[in-house]
C-alpha positions as CSV (number, residue, x, y, z in Angstrom):
1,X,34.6,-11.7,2.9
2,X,34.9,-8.2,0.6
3,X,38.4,-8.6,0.7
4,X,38.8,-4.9,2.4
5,X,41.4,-4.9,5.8
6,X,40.6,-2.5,8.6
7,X,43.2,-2.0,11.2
8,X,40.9,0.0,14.6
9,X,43.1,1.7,16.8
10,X,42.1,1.1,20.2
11,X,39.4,-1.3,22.2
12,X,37.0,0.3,24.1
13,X,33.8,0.0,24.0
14,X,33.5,2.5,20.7
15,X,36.2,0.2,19.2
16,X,35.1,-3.0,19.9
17,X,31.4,-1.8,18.6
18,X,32.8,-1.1,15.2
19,X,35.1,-4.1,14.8
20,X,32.7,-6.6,15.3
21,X,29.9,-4.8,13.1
22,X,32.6,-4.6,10.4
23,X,34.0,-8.4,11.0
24,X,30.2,-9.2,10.6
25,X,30.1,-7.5,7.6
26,X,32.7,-9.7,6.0
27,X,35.7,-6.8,6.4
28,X,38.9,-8.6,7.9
29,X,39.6,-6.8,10.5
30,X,42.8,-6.4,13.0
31,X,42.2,-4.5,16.8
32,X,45.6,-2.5,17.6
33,X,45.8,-2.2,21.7
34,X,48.1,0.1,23.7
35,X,47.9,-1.2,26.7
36,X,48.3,-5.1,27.9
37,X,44.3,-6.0,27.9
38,X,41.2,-4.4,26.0
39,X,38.7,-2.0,27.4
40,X,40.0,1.4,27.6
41,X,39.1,3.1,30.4
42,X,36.5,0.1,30.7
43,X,39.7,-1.8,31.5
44,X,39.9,-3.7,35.7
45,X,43.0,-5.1,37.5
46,X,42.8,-7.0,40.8
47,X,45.4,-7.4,43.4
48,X,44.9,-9.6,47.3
49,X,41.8,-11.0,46.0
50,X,40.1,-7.7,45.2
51,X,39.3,-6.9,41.7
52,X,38.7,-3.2,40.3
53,X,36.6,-1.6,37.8
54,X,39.1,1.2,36.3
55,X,36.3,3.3,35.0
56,X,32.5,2.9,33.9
57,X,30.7,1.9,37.5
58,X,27.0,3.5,36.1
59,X,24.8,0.7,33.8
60,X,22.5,2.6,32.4
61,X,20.3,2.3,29.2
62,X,20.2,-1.7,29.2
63,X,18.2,-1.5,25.9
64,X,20.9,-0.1,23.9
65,X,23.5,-3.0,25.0
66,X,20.7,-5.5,24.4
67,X,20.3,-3.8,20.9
68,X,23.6,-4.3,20.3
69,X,24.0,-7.9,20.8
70,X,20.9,-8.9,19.0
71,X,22.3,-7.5,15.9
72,X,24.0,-10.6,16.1
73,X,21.8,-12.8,17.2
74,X,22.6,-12.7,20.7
75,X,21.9,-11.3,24.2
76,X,23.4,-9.9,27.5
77,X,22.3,-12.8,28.9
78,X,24.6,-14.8,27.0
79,X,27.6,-13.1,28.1
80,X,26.9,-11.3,31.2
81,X,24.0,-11.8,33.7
82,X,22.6,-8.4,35.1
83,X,20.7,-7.3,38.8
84,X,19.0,-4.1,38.6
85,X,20.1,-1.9,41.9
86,X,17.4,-1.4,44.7
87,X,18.4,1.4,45.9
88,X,19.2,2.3,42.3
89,X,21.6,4.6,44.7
90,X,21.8,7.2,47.9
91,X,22.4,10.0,47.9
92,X,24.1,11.7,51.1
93,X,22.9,15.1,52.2
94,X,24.8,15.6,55.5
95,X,25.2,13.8,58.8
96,X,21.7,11.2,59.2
97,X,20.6,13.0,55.9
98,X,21.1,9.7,53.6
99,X,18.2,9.2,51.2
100,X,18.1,6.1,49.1
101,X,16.4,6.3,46.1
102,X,14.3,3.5,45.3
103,X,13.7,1.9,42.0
104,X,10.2,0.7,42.4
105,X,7.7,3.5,41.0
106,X,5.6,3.4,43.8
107,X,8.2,4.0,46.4
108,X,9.4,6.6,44.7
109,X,6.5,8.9,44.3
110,X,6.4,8.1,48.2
111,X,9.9,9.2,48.5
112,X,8.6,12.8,46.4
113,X,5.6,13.6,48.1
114,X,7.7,13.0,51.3
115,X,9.6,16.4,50.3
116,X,7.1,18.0,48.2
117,X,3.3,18.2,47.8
118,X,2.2,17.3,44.5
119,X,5.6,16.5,43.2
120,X,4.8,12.7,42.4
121,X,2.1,14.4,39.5
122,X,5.1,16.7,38.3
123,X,7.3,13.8,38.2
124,X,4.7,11.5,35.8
125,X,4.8,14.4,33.6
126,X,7.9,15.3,33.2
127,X,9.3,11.3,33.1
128,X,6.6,11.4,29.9
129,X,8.4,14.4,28.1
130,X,11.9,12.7,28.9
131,X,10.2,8.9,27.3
132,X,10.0,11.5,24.5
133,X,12.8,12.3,24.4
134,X,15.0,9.4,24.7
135,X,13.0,8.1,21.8
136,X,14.1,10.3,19.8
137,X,17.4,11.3,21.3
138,X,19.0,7.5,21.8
139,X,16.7,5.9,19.1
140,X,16.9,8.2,16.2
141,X,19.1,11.1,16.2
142,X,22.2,9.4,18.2
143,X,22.6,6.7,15.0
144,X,23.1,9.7,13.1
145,X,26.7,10.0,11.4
146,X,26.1,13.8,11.5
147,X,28.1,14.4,8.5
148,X,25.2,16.4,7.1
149,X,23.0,19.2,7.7
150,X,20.9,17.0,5.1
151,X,20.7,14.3,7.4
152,X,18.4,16.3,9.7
153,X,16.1,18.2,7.2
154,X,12.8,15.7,7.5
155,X,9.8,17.4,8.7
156,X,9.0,14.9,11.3
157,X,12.3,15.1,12.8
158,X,12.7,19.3,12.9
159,X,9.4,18.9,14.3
160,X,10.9,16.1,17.3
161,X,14.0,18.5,17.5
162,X,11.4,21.5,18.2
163,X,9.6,19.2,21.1
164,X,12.8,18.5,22.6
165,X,13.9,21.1,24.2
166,X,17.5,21.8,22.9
167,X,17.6,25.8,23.1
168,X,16.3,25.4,27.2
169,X,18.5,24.2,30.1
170,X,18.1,21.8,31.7
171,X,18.2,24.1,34.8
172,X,15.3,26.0,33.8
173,X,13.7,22.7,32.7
174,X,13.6,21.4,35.9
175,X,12.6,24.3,38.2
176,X,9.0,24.2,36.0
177,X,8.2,21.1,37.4
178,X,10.0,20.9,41.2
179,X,10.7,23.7,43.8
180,X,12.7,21.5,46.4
181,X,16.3,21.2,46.5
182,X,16.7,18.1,47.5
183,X,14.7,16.9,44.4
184,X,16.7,18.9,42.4
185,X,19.6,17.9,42.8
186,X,18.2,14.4,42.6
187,X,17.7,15.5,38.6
188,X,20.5,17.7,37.9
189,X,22.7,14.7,39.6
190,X,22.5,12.3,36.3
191,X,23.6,15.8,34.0
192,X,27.2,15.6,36.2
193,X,28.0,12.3,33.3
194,X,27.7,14.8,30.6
195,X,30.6,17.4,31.8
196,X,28.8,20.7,31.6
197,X,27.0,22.6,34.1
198,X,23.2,22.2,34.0
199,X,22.8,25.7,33.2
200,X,24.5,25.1,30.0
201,X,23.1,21.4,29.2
202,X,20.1,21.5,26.8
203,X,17.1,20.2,28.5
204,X,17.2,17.4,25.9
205,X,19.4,15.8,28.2
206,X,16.2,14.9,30.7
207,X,16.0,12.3,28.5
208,X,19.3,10.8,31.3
209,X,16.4,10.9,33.9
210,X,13.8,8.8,32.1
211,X,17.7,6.6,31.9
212,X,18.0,6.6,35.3
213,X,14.3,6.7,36.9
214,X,12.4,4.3,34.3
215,X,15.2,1.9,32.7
216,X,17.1,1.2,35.8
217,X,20.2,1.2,37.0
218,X,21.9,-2.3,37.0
219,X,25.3,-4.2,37.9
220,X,26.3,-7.1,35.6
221,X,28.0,-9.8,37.9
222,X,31.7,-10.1,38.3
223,X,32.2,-6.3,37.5
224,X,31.6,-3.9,34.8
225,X,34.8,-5.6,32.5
226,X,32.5,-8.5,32.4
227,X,30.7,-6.3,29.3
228,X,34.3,-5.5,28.1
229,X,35.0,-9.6,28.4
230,X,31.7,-10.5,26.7
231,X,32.1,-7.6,23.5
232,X,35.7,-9.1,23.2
233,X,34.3,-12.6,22.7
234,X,31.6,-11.7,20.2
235,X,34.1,-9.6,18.2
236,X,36.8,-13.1,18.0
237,X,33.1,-15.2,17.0
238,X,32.8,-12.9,14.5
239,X,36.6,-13.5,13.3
240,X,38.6,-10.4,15.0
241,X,41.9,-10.0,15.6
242,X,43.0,-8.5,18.6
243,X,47.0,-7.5,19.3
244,X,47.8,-5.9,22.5
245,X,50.8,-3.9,23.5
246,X,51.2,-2.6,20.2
247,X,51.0,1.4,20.4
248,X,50.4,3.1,17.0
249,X,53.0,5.2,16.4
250,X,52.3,6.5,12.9
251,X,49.4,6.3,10.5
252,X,51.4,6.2,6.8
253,X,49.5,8.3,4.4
254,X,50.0,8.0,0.3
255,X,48.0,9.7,-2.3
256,X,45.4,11.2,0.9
257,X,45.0,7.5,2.1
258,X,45.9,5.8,5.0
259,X,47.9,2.4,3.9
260,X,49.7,1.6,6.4
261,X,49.7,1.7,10.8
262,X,52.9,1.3,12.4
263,X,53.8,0.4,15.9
264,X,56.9,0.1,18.0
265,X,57.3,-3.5,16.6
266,X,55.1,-3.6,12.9
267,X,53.4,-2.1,10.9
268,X,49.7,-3.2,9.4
269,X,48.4,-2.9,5.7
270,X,44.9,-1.0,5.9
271,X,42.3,-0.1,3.1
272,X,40.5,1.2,6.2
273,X,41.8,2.7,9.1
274,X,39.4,3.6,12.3
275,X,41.0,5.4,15.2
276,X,39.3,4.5,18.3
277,X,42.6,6.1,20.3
278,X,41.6,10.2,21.4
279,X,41.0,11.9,18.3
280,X,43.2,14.8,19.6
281,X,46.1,12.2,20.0
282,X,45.6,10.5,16.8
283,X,45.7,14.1,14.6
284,X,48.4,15.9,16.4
285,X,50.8,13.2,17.6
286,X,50.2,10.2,14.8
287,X,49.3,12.1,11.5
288,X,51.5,14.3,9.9
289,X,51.1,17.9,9.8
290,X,49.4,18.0,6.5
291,X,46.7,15.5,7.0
292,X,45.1,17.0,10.4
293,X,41.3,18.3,9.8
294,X,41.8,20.3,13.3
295,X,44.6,22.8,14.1
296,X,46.0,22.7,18.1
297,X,43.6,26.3,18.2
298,X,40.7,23.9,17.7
299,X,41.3,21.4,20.0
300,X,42.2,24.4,23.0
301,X,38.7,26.0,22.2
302,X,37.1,22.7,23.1
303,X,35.2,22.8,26.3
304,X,35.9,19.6,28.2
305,X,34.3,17.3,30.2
306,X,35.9,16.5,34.1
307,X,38.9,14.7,34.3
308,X,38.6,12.3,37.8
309,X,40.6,11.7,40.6
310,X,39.6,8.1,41.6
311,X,40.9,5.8,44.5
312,X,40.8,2.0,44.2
313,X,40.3,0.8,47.9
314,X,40.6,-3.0,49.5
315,X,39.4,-2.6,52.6
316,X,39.7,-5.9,55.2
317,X,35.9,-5.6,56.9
318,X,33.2,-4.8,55.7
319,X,31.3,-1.3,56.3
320,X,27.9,-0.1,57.5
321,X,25.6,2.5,55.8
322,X,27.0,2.3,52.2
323,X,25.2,0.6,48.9
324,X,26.3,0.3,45.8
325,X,26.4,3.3,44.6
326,X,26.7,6.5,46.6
327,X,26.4,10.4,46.4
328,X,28.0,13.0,48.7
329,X,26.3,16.1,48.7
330,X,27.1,17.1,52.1
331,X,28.9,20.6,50.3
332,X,27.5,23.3,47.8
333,X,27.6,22.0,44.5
334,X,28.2,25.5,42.7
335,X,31.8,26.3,44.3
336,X,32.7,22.4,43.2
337,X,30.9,23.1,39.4
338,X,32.6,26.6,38.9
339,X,36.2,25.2,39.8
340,X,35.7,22.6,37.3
341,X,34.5,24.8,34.4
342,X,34.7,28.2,35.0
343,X,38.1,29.2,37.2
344,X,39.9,25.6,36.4
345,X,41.2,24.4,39.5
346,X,41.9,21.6,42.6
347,X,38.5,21.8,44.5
348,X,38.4,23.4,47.6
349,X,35.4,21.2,49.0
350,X,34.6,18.8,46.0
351,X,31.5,16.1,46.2
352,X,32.2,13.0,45.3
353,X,30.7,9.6,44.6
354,X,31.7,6.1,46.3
355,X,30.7,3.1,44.6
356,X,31.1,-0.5,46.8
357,X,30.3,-3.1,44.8
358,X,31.0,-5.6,47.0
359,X,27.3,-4.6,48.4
360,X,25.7,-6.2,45.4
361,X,28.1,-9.1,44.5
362,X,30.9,-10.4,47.0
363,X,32.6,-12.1,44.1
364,X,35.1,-8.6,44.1
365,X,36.4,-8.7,47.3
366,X,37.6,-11.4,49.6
367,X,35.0,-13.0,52.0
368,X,34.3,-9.8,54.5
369,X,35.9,-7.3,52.6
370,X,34.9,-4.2,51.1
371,X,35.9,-3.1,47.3
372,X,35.5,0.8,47.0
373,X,35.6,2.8,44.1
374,X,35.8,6.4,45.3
375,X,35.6,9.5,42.5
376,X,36.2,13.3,42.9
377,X,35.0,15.1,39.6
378,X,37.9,17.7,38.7
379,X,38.9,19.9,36.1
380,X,41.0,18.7,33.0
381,X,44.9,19.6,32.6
382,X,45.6,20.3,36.3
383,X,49.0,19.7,37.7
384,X,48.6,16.4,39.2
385,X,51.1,15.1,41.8
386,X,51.6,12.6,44.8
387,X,51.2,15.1,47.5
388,X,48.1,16.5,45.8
389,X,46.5,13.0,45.2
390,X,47.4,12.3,49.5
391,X,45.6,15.5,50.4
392,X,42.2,15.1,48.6
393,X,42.3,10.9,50.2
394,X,42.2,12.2,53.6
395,X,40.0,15.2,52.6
396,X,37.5,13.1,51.4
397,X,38.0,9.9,53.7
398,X,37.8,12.4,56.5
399,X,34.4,13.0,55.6
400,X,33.5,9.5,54.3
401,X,34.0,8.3,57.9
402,X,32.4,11.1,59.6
403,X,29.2,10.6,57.7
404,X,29.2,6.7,58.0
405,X,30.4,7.1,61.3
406,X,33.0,4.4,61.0
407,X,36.7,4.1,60.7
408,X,38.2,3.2,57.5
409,X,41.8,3.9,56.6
410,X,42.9,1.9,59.2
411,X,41.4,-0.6,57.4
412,X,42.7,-0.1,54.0
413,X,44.6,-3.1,52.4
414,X,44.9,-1.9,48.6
415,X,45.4,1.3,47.5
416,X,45.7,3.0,44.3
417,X,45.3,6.5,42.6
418,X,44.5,7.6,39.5
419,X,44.2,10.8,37.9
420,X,45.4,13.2,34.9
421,X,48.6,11.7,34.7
422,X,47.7,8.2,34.6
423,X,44.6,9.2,31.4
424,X,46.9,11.0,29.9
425,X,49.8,8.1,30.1
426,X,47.6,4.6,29.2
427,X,45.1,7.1,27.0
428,X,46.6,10.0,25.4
429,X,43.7,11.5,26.4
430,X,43.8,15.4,25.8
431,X,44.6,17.5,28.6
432,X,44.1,14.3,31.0
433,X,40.3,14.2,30.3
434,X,37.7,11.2,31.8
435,X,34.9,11.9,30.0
436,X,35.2,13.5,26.5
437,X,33.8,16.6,25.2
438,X,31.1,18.4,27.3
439,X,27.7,18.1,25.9
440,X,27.2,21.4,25.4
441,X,24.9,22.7,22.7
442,X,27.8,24.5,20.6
443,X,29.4,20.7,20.9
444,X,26.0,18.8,19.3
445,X,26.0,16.4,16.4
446,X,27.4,18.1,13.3
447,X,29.8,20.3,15.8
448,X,31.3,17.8,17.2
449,X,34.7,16.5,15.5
450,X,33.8,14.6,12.9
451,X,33.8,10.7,12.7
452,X,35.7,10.9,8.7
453,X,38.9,12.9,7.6
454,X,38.3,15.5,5.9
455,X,42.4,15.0,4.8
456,X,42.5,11.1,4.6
457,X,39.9,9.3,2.6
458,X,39.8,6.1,4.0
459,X,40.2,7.6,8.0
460,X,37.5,7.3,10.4
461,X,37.3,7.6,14.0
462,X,35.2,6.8,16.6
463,X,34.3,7.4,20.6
464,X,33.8,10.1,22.7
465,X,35.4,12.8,21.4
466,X,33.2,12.3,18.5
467,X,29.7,11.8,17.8
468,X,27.3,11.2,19.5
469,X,29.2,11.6,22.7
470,X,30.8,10.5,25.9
471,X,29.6,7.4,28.1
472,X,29.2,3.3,27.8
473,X,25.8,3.8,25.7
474,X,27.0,6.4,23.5
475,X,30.7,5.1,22.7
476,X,28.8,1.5,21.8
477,X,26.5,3.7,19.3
478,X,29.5,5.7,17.6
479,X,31.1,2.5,17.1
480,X,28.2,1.1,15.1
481,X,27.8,4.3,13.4
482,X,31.4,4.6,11.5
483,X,30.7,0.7,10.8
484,X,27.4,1.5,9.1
485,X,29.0,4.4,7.4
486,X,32.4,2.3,6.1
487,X,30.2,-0.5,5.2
488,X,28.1,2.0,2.4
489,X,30.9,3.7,1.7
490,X,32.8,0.2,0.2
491,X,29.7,-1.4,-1.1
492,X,29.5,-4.5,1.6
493,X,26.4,-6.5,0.8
């Protein structure tokens, strides 16, 4: 032990990432939690038998989790056992337009040529640019603090930044290698996580195919919360504390440091303080005036990823022509993309994804049931009501039984919505945002908010409103990165 207290606001997955490297690092360290169980928007709640996933449904990048645990001398498996999907998903063009896309290589480039000549060539190459890429990208430059300009000025990496395509969109990327639409928007589909139109995503970003196409996409049993479950019991192995209920109300500033963090019912002594809580939140609402790095003008010039309307569905039989994870595409993306980032406003016919777990692992539903996940993609800070939420369930369950060509609602057991109001309400989160910041290039690395106070010495904060980004993988990294950074900024051996 160094002796050295750090009190992290928060436990999502960016949280729980830096407490445990930091409790492994012989800090004592203390988890503060809003809410009634850790998570974040990784939290899950079950009711008749079903249980829930609140938010992450996508396992992607299995290497970086795995990376993660065997800097403790563990693994996934110890924790949570994972199934890689086959169909990794489907994706649902219109009525008997449902293509599966297969996770096996060879089926795939089937599945290409099928639509276009030649296209199973163009897709070797262009998976061999992304490998690139995501070698780089999730193996090099996201681990980077990006508190620097210094941090980047190595030949060999200017020279990777060159080869990877951050100046191009991905857009453009795309359309040198495929003509048909339904491949397309196969690719583009994986850029709809980042919360930015593919037209304005660096091509970088391809590297999320090589994610999706070559990794995998997999399902840990029991439910995405079974990573939350398993991160929470590595962090108390490595001696953390974790209090729940407890929202910060104040951060308690002296001489430009934090000292102490003060809740509804304590208060906690820090020498370090990590905010894992929205970074907008934590400077405007917990800081006081004169300790903010941002102004409110910042944070309103942000460009923000989607916020989400989601349904949580128990439905009493199961259903036919659904897998795990599902696509509707049966309506023009553009009108849906500009209403989320360019004229801000309810969609007049969205797409939106279904995920039914209860396809891959019955454990989540009661025997012949059906657990569905159902997400709309919207813009953030919308008004948000009941009537608005009961309009876009039938809009979209209208079409989800059309296309399956089964009935549904009358089937429905649970149900619950969530939307702005709720993100903003158990997350602060700004302007009743899912996903973070959009990934745009004007929002990269060193211009993104940045992970230390520039106004409190011993401040940090972490997730995805920070670097390197939104998403499971990301968050996990940022987490380790302000642990890496506290630890060689207060000599830990």
């Amino acid at each position: 032990m160094n002796g050295k207290k750090v009190v992290v606001i928060g436990s999502g997955f960016a949280s729980l990432a830096a407490a445990t490297s930091l409790a492994a690092s012989g800090f004592t360290v203390e988890v503060l939690e809003k809410n009634n169980s850790p998570g974040g928007r990784a939290r899950s709640f079950s009711e008749n038998g079903f249980t829930f996933d609140m938010g992450p449904s996508w396992y992607w990048m299995p290497d970086v989790f795995e990376h993660y645990f065997k800097k403790f001398g563990k693994s996934t498996a110890d924790y949570y056992q994972l199934t890689r999907l086959d169909p990794s998903y489907t994706i649902i063009f219109g009525q008997d337009d449902f293509m599966p896309v297969p996770a096996q290589m060879g089926q795939l480039n089937s599945l290409f040529e099928s639509l276009e000549t030649g296209s199973s060539q163009a897709l070797h190459k262009f998976l061999a640019q992304a490998a690139y890429k995501y070698e780089v990208g999730i193996n090099n430059l996201v681990y980077k603090p990006s508190r620097s300009v210094t941090e980047f000025l190595n030949l060999k990496l200017l020279v990777d930044v060159l080869r990877l395509d951050v100046f191009q969109s991905i857009h453009v990327h795309l359309r040198k290698y495929f003509r048909h639409e339904k491949l397309l928007k196969l690719l583009e589909f994986p850029i709809l996580f980042l919360g930015a139109l593919p037209e304005n995503t660096p091509a970088l970003y391809s590297l999320m195919n090589y994610a999706d196409i070559s990794l995998g996409t997999w399902y840990p049993k029991g439910g995405m919360y079974q990573i939350v479950a398993g991160m929470v019991e590595l962090a108390k192995e490595q001696g953390v504390i974790f209090h729940f209920n407890q929202e910060v109300k104040q951060i308690q500033v002296q001489d430009n440091e934090a000292k102490q963090v003060i809740t509804a019912t304590s208060s906690f002594m820090a020498d370090v303080v990590v905010a894992g809580a929205d970074y907008h939140h934590v400077e405007q609402n917990i800081l006081a005036p004169e300790y903010r790095t941002y102004s409110q003008a910042y944070w309103d010039k942000r460009v923000m990823a989607p916020s989400s309307l989601i349904f949580y569905l128990g439905v009493n039989k199961r259903l036919n022509r659904l897998t795990h994870h599902n696509l509707f595409f049966d309506e023009d993306f553009t009108p849906h993309a500009r209403e989320i980032y360019e004229t801000p406003q309810w969609p007049a016919k969205p797409l939106f994804y279904v995920s039914a777990p209860s396809q891959t692992d019955t454990s989540v539903a009661p025997e012949g049931c059906e657990n569905l996940f159902i997400l709309i993609p919207v813009a953030p800070d919308l008004e948000d009501t009941e009537a608005i939420r009961e309009h876009y369930y039938h809009l979209v369950m209208d079409r989800l039984e059309k296309l399956t060509k089964q009935t549904i609602r009358d089937a429905v057991v649970v149900k619950r919505s969530y939307a702005h109001a709720d993100f903003i309400r158990d997350y602060h989160a700004f302007k009743g945002n899912a996903y973070g910041l959009a990934n745009t290039l004007m929002q990269t690395a060193l211009l993104k908010p940045g992970l230390k106070s520039k106004k409190v010495k011993n401040l940090y904060f972490t997730g995805q409103l920070t670097v390197p980004g939104p998403g499971m993988p990301p968050s996990l990294i940022s987490g380790q990165v302000v642990a890496e950074e506290i630890r060689k900024e207060y000599s830990v051996k």
